[in-house]
C-alpha positions in Angstrom: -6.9 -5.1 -4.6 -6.2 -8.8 -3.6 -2.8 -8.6 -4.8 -2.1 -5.4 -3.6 -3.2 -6.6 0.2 -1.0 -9.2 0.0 1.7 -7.1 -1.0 1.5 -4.8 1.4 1.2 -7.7 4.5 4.6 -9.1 3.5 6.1 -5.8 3.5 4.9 -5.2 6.8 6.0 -8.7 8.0 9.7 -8.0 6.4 10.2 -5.0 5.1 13.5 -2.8 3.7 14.0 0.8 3.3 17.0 2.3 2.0 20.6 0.6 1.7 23.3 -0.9 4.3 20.6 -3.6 4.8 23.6 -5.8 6.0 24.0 -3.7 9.3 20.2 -3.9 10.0 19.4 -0.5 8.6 16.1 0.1 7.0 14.5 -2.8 8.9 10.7 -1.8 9.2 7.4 -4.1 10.7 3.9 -2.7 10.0 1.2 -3.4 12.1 -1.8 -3.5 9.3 -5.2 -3.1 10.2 -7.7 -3.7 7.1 -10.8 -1.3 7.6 -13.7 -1.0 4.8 -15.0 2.2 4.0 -16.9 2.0 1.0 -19.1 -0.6 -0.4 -19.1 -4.4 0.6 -16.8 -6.7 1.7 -16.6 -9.7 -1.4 -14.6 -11.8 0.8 -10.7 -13.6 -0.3 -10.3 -13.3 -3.7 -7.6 -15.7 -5.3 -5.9 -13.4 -7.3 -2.9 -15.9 -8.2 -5.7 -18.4 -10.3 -6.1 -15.4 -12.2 -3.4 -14.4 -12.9 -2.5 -17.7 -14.2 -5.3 -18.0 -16.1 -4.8 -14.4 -17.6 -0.8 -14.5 -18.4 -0.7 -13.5 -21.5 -3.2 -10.7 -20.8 -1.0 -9.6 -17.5 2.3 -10.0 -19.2 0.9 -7.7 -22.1 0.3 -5.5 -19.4 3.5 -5.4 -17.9 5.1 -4.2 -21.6 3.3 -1.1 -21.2 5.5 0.2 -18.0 8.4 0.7 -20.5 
């Protein structure tokens, strides 16, 4: 979910769409509000140690999508 968050925040920030990006088509900002609505808030999480720590694991993982 971490990773997904962050993810989503830099698309908002600077975002594309579609093609002819060169003539400022497709440009989109996203105003993100985060809002629980289930369960308990654990706080940051810092997904990128894990995902060092767990490469093998996620690139594994990744060899599944084809």
């Amino acid at each position: 979910m971490a990773f997904f968050t962050d993810v989503l925040h830099a698309f908002g920030r600077r975002g594309r769409l579609g093609g002819r990006i060169g003539s400022g088509h497709g440009v989109i900002r996203a105003d993100l509000t985060p809002e629980l609505l289930a369960g308990d808030d654990a706080g940051p999480v810092d997904w990128r140690t894990h995902l060092r720590d767990n490469r093998d694991e996620a690139m594994e993982a990744l060899t599944w999508l084809t």
